[in-house]
C-alpha positions as CSV (number, residue, x, y, z in Angstrom):
1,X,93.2,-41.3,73.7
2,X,93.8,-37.9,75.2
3,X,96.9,-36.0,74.2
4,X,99.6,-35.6,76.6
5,X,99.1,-31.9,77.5
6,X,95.3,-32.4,78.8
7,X,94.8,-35.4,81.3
8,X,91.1,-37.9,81.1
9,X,89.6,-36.7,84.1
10,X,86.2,-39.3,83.6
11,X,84.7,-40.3,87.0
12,X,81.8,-41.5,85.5
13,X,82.6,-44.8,87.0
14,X,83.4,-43.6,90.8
15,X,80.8,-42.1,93.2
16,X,81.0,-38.5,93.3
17,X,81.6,-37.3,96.8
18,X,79.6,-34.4,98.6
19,X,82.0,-31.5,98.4
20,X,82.5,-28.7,101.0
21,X,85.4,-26.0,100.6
22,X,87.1,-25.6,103.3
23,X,87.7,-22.8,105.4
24,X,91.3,-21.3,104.9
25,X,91.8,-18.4,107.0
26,X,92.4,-18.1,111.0
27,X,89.4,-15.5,111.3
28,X,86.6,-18.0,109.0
29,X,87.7,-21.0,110.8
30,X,87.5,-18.7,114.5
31,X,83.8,-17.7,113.2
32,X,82.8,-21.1,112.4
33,X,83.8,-21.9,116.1
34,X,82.0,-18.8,117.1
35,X,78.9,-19.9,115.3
36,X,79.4,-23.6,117.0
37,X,79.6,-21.6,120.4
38,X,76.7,-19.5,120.0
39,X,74.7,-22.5,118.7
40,X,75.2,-24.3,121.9
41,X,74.8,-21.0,123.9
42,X,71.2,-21.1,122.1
43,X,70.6,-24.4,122.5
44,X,71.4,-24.3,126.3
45,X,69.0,-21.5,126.9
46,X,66.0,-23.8,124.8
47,X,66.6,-26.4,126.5
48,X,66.4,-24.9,129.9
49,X,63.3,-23.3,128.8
50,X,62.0,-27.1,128.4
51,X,63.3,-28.3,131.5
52,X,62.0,-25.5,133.6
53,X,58.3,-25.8,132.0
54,X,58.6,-28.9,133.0
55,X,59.2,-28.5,136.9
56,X,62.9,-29.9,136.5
57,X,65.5,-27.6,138.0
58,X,68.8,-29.1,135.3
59,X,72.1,-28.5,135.9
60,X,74.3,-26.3,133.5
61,X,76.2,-29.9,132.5
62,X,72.8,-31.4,131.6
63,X,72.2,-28.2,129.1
64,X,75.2,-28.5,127.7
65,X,75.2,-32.0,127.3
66,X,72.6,-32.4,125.0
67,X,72.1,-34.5,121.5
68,X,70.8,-31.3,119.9
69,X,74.4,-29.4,120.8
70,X,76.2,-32.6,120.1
71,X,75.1,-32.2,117.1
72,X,76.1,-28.7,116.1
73,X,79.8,-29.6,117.6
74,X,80.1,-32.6,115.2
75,X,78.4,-30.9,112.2
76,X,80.6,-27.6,112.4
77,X,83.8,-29.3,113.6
78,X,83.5,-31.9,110.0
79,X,83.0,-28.6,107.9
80,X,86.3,-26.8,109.7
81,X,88.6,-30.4,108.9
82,X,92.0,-30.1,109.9
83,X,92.9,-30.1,113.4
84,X,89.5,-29.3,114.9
85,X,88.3,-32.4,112.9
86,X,91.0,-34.4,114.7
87,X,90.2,-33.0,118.4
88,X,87.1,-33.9,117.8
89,X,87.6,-37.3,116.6
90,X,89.9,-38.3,119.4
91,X,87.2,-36.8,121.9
92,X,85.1,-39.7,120.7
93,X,87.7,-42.1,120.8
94,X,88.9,-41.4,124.0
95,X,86.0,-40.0,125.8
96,X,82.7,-41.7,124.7
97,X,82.6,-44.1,127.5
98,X,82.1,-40.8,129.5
99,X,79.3,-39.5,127.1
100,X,75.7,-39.8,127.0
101,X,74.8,-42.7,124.2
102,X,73.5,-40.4,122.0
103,X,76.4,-37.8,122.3
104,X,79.2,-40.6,122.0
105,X,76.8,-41.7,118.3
106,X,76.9,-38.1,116.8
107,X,80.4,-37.5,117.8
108,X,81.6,-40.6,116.1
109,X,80.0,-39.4,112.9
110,X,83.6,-37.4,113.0
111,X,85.1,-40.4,112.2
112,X,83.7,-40.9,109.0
113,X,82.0,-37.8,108.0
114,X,84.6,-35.9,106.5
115,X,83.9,-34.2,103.2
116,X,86.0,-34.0,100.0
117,X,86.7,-30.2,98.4
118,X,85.4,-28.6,95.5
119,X,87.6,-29.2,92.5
120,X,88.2,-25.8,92.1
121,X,89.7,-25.7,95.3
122,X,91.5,-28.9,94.8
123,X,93.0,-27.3,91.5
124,X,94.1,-24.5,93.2
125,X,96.2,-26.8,95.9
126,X,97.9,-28.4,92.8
127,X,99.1,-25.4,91.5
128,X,100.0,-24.8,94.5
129,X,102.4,-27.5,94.9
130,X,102.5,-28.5,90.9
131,X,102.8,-25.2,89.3
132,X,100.6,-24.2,86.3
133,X,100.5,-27.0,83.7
134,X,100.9,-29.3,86.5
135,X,98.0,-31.1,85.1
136,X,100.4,-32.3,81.6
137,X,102.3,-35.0,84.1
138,X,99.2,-37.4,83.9
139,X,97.7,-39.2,81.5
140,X,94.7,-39.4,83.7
141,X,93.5,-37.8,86.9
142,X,90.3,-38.4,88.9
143,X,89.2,-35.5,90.4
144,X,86.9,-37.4,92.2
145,X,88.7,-38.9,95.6
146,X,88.8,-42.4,97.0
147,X,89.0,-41.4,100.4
148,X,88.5,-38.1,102.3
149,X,89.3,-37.6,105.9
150,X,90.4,-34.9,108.5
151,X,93.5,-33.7,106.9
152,X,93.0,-34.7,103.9
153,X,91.8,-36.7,100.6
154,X,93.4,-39.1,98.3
155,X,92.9,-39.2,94.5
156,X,93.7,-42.0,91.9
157,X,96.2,-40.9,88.9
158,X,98.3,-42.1,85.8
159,X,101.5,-40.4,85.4
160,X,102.5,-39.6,81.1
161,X,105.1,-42.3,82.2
162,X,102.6,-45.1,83.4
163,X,103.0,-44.8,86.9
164,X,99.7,-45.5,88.8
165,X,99.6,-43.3,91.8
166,X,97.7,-42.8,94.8
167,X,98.0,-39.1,95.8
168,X,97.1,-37.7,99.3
169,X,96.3,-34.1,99.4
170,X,96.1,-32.1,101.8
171,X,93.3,-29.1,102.7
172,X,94.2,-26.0,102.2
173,X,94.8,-23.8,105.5
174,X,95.3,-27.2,107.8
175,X,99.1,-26.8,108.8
176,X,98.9,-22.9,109.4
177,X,95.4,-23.7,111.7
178,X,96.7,-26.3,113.8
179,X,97.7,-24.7,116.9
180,X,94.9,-22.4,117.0
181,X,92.3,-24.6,116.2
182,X,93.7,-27.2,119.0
183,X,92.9,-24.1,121.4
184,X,89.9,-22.9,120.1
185,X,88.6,-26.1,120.1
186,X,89.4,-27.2,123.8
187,X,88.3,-24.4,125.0
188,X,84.9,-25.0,123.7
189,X,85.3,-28.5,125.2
190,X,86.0,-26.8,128.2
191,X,82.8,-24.9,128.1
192,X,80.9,-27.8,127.1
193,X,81.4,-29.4,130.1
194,X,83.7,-32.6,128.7
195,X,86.8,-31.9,129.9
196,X,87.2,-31.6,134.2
197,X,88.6,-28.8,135.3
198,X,90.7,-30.3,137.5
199,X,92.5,-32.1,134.3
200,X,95.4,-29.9,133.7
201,X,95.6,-31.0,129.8
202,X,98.4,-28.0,128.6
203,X,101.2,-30.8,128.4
204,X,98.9,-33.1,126.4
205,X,97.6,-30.2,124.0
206,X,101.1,-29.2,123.2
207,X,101.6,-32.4,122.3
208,X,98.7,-32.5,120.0
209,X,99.5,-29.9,118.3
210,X,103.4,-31.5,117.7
211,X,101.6,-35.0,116.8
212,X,99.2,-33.0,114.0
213,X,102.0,-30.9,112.7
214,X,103.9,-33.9,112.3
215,X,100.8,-35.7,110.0
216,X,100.5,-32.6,108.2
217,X,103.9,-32.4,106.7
218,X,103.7,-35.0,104.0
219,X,107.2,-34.8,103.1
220,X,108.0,-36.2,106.7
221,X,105.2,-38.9,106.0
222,X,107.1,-39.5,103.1
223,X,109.9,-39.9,104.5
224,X,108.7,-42.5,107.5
225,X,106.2,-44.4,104.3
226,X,110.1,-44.8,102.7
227,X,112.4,-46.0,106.3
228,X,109.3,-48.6,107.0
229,X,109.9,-49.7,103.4
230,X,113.7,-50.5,104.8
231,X,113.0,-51.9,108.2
232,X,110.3,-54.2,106.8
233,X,112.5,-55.6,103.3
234,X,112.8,-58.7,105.5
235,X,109.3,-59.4,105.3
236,X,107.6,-60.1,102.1
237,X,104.5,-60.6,104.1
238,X,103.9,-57.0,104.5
239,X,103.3,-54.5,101.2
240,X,103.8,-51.0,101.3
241,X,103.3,-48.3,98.5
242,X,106.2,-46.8,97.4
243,X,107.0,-43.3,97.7
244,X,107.2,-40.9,94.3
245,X,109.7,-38.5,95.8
246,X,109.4,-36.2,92.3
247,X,105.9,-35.8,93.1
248,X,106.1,-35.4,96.7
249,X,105.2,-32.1,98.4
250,X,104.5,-30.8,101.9
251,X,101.0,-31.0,100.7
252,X,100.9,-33.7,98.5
253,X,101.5,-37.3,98.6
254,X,102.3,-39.4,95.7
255,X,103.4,-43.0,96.4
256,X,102.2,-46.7,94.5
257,X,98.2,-47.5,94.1
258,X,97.8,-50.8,95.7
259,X,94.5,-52.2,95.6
260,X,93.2,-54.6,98.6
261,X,90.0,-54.9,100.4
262,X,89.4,-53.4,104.2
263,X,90.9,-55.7,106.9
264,X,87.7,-55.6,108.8
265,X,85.8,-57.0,105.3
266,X,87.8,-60.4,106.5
267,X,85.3,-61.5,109.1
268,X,83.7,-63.7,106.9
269,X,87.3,-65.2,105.6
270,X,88.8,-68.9,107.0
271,X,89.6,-68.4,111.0
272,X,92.8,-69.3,110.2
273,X,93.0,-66.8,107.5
274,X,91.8,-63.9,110.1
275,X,94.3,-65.5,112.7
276,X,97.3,-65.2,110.7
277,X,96.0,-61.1,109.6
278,X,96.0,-60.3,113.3
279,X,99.2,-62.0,113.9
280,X,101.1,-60.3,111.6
281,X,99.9,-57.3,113.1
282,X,100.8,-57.7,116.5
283,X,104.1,-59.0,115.4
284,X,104.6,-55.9,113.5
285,X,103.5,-53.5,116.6
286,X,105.8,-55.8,118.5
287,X,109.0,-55.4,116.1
288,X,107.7,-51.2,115.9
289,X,108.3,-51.1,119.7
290,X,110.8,-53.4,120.8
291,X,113.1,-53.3,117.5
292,X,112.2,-50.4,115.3
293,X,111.8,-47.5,118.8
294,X,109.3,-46.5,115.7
295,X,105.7,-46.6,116.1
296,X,102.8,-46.1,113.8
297,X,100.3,-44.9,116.8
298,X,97.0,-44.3,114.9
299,X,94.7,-47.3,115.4
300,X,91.9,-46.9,112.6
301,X,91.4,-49.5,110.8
302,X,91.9,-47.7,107.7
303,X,95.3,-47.8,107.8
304,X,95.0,-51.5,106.9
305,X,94.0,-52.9,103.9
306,X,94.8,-57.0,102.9
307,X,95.7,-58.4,99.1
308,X,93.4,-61.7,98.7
309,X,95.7,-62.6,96.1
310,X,99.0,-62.5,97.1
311,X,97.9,-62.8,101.2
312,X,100.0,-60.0,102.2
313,X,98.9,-57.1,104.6
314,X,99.3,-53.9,103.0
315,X,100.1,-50.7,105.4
316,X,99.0,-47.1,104.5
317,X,99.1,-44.3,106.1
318,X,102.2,-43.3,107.9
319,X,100.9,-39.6,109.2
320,X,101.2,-40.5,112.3
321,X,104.4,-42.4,113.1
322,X,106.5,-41.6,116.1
323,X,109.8,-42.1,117.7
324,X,110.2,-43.9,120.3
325,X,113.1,-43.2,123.2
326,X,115.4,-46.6,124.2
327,X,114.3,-45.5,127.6
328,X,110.6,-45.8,126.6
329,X,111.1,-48.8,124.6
330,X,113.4,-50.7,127.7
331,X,110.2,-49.9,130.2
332,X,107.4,-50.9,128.3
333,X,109.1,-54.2,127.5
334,X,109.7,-54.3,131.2
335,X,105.9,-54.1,132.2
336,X,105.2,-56.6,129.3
337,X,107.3,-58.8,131.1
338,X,106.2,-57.8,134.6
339,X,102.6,-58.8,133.4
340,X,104.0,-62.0,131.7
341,X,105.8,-63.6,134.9
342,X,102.8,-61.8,137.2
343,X,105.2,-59.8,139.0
344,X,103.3,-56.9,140.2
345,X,106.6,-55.2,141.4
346,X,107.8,-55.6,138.5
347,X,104.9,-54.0,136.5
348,X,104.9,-51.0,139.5
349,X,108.8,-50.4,138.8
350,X,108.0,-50.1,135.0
351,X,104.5,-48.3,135.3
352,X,106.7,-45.5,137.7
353,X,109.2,-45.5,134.9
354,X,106.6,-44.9,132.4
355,X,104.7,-42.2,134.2
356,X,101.7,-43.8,135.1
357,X,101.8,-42.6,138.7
358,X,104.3,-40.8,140.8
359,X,105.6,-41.1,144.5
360,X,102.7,-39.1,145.4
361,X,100.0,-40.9,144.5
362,X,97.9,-42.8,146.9
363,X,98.6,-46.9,147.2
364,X,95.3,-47.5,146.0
365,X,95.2,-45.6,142.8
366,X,99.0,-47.1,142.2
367,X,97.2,-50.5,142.3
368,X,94.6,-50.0,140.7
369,X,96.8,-48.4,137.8
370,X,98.7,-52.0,138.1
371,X,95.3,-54.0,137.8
372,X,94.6,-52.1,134.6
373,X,97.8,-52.9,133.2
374,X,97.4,-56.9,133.9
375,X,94.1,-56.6,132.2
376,X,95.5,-54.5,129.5
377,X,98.3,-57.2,129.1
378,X,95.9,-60.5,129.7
379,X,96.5,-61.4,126.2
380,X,100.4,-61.4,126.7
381,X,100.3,-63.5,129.8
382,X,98.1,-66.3,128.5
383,X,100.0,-69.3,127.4
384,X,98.9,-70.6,124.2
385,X,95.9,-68.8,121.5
386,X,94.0,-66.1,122.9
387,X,90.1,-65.9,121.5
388,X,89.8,-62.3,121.2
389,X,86.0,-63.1,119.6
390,X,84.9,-64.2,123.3
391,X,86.7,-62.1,125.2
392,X,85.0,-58.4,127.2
393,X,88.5,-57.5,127.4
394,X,87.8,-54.2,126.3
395,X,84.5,-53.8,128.3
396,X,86.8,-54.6,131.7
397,X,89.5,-52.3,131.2
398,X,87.1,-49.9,130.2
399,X,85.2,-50.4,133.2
400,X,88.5,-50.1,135.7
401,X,89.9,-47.0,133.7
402,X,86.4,-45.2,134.2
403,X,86.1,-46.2,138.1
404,X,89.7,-44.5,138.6
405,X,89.3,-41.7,135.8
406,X,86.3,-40.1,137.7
407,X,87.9,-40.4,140.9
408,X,89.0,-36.4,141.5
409,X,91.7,-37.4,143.8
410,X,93.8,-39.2,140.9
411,X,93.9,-37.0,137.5
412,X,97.0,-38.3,136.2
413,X,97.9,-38.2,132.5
414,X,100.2,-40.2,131.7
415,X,102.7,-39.4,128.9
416,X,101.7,-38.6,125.3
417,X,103.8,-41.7,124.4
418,X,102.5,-43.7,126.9
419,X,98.9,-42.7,125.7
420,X,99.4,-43.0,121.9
421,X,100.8,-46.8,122.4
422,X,98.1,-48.1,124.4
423,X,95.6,-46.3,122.1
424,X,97.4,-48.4,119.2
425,X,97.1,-51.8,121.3
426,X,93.6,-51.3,122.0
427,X,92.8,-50.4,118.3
428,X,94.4,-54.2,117.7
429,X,92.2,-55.5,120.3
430,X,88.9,-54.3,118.9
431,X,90.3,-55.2,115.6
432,X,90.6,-58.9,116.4
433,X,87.3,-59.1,118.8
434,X,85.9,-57.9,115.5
435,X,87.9,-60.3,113.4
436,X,87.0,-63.0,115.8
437,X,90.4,-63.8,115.4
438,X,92.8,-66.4,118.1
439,X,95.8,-65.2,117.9
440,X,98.9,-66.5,120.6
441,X,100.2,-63.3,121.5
442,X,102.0,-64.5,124.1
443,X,104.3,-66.8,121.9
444,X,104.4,-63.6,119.7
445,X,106.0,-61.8,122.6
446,X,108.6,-64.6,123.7
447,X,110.0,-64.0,120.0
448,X,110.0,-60.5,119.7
449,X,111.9,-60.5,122.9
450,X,114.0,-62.8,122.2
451,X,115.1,-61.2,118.7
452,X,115.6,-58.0,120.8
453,X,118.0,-59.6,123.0
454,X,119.8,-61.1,119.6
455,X,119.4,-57.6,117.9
456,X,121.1,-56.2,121.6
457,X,124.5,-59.3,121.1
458,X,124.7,-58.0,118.0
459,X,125.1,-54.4,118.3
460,X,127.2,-54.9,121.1
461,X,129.5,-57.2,119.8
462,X,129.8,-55.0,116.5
463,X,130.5,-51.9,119.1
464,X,133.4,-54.1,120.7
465,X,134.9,-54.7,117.1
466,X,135.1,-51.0,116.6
């Protein structure tokens, strides 16, 4: 048994992680980007070299474009982390539809690819946040993390008081990067040829570079992991860690260990077992939106993990919650109910509301902004189960978004908000096509509009009383 003042650090039973320390400073992480940059720059002039022997005359975008420089962006962007990890991950989120196959495969490697730190640097955030000794709190500590991502990795523990903790910790250097690393970074994609010029994307990089300051203030994260805990009492069907506010830092998480296996693992589970695990999550997105005005936008799977025992969802990972405006809220529950009744005017009041187009944009970009939002909705507006397993939902809208995204004459981004819900929904749709799950999402609408309205009586008649 150890003594109190040295923690068991054995991983002998957990896979040891490839470590990489991470950059800290502005001027490493600028000449890793540098080094990315001149890579490509290299790359560009091989592979023109190629082309020409070959008798092809390529275009600049084809040099650029290549698996080869792909490669260097995803490798160099996985050893900065932080922010520039992020960018890149939502590039191939959100833009590998418009990539070559092979570019959209190495860029996704961002998703997964990240790469835990060097104890020594991991001891160094502790004290950090701890103080020296820090390490006479625990009876044990792995040293060896669970999970390492963009931002940050997570590490098992056992408090002197028999507390068993999950504890998120963050890189060093991520929160004082952030904005220049969102810049650096989309100015390479700038150069690389992924981003249009036409595409004025300043509004939607500031409000990156908001979004990642927000996931990289644990305390904050803390603090949403601990109000979702409240809004959510009500139902025992969802499990949350609790927070360890003692322990708690900007840069460190500590909060409940809960053990379940990844929601995606359940594809093999009873259909009415993986029907019930997708309805509770669009419920919950439902309630988030239309009750709460607070969203958890980020769609990775991840985030979700499900207790065979006890048959209760559990939700991690509250980094990236967001308020949500009553304004917001009222007009997305308008198109949902626009697309519902099939009242296109409806939908267009709402999607005008929203932002998705203005009074200057042409009638036929207008429309087809409207026919993407009844395909985006289709689930909503079908009475009765909706089989998400043999549906090419995704493949449709994906499809109709592309058509009027590389039409020059309609670059129009709609608002962060906007963008960060309907990322969310469509992370629940390729979810449940995964899950093969049948889920009656319209149903699941009717009552969370309904307990708005009821929430609304309420409020208003408590108001009158005052």
């Amino acid at each position: 048994m150890p003594n109190d003042d040295t923690p068991n650090t054995d991983d002998s039973n957990q896979k040891v992680a490839p470590t990489l320390a991470v950059p800290r400073g502005r001027g490493s992480r600028l000449m890793r980007l540098g080094w990315m940059a001149t890579g490509i720059a290299g790359g560009m002039v091989a592979e023109g070299a190629r082309q020409l022997a070959q008798g092809n005359r390529p275009k600049v975008s084809d040099l650029l474009l290549t698996p080869a420089n792909a490669r260097r962006v995803a490798d160099q962007l996985a050893k900065l982390r932080g922010a520039a990890m992020k960018v890149g991950q939502l590039v191939s989120m959100e833009s590998g539809d418009l990539l070559p196959p092979a570019l959209a495969d190495i860029l996704a490697r961002l998703r997964s690819d990240a790469r835990a730190m060097p104890q020594a640097q991991l001891t160094a955030v502790l004290e950090r946040n701890w103080g020296k000794g820090w390490e006479r709190q625990f009876r044990h500590f792995s040293f060896t993390p669970m999970a390492a991502a963009s931002i940050g990795q997570v590490h098992r523990a056992q408090t002197t008081d028999g507390r068993d903790l999950a504890i998120k910790i963050q890189y060093p250097g991520v929160r004082e990067s952030i904005d220049s690393d969102v810049d650096n970074v989309a100015g390479l994609l700038r150069m690389s040829g992924l981003l249009p010029k036409e595409m004025d994307i300043k509004p939607l990089l500031r409000d990156a570079k908001r979004q990642l300051h927000d996931e990289a203030d644990y305390l904050k994260e803390g603090n949403y992991l601990a109000r979702y805990g409240e809004l959510l009492a009500d139902a025992p069907q969802y499990l949350l860690p609790a927070r360890h506010a003692d322990l708690t830092r900007h840069s460190v998480l500590a909060m409940d260990y809960v053990g379940g296996v990844a929601v995606e693992s359940l594809v093999d589970t009873a259909q009415a077992e993986r029907d019930r695990v997708m309805s509770l999550l669009f419920e919950l997105l439902l309630r988030e939106l239309l009750e709460f005005r607070l969203v958890q936008t980020d769609p990775n799977f991840a985030n979700y993990q499900y207790d065979t025992r006890t048959h209760q969802l559990i939700l991690l990972d509250f980094g990236a919650t967001r308020p949500y405006k009553a304004s917001m809220s009222r007009d997305f529950k308008h198109l949902m109910q626009g697309a519902m009744a099939g009242d296109r005017n409806a939908m267009a009041q709402a999607c005008l509301a929203i932002g998705y187009f203005d009074d200057t944009n042409q009638d036929k970009h207008r429309q087809a902004v409207l026919d993407i939002g009844q395909q985006a909705l289709e689930p909503f507006s079908q009475a009765g189960a909706y089989d998400f397993g043999t549906s090419d939902l995704p493949e449709r809208i994906r499809a109709k978004g592309l058509a009027l995204g590389l039409d020059r004459e309609f670059w129009k981004i709609p608002p962060a908000d906007a963008m960060l819900l309907q990322r969310k929904f469509g992370g629940l749709y390729l979810l449940a096509i995964r899950l093969k799950a049948r889920v009656n999402v319209h149903a699941l609408a009717i009552a969370a509009l309904q307990r708005r309205k009821r929430n609304q009586s309420s409020a208003d008649t408590r108001s009158n009383h005052v």
